[in-house]
N, C-alpha and C positions, 0 to 999 in steps of 0.2 A: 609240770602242768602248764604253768604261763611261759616257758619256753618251748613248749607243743603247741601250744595256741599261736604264738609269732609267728613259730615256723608254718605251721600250716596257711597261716593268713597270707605271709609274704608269697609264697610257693602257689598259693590260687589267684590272689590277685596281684602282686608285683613282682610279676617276670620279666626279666630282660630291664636294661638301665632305664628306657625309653617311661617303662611304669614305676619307677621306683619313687618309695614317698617317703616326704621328710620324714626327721626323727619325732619332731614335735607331732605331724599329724597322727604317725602311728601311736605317739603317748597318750596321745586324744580318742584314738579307738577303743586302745587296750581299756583306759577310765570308762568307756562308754559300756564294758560290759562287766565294770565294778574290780575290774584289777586293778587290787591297790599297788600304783609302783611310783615312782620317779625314776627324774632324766636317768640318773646313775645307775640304778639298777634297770631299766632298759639297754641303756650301753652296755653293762654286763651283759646282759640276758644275750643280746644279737652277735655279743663278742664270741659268744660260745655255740653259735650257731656257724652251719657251711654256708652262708650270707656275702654280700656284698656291702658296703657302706662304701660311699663315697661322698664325694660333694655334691651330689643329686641327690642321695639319699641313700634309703637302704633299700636289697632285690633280691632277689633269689636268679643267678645267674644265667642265661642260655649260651651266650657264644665264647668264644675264648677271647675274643677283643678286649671284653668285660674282665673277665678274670688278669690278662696281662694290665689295662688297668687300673685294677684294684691293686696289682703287685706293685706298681709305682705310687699309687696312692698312701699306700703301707711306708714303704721306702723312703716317700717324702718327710714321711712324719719320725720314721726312726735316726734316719741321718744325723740329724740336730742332734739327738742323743745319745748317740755314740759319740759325736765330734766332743760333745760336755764329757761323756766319761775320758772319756781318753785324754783331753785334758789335766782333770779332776787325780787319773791315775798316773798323769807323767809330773802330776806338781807333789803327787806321793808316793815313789814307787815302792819304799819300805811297806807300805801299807796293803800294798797288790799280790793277793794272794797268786803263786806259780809267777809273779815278779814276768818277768819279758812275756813269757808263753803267753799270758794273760792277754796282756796289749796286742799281741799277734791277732787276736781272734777279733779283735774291731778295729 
């Protein structure tokens, strides 16, 4: 139900990066029509949506610029964390399930 309603909102009025709106103003629309939610459960919500979020905000996509990047925007944030596992998993390899194979994969 309130991930219909997101979606449908983003997709008529915030398409393409140029209209995309913060996270706070959309948590401010969705309250205005009594969905009870927080930041958290908004973030869920658009996580599971075919959305864009970036540092402009969040959109419902048109061009492929957008889309390659959102893939870098993803990228920037997962990096870090992988560099941490793989750390985490070469300071314990006993502990690493499938041992090398494992670490191959990040």
């Amino acid at each position: 139900m309130i991930d219909h309603f997101i979606l449908s909102y983003l997709k008529r009025h915030h398409c393409g990066k140029e209209n995309a709106i913060k996270r706070d103003d959309l948590l401010k629309y969705a309250q205005l029509w009594d969905l009870e939610m927080n930041d958290r459960e908004l973030r869920r919500i658009y996580s599971q949506l075919p959305v864009v979020s970036s540092e402009e905000g969040i959109f419902w996509p048109l061009r492929t610029e957008e889309i390659e990047e959102f893939k870098f925007y993803l990228l920037k944030k997962v990096n870090p964390m992988i560099k941490r596992f793989r750390m985490v998993a070469q300071a314990h390899p006993h502990l690493v399930k499938n041992g090398s194979k494992q670490l191959e994969l990040f």
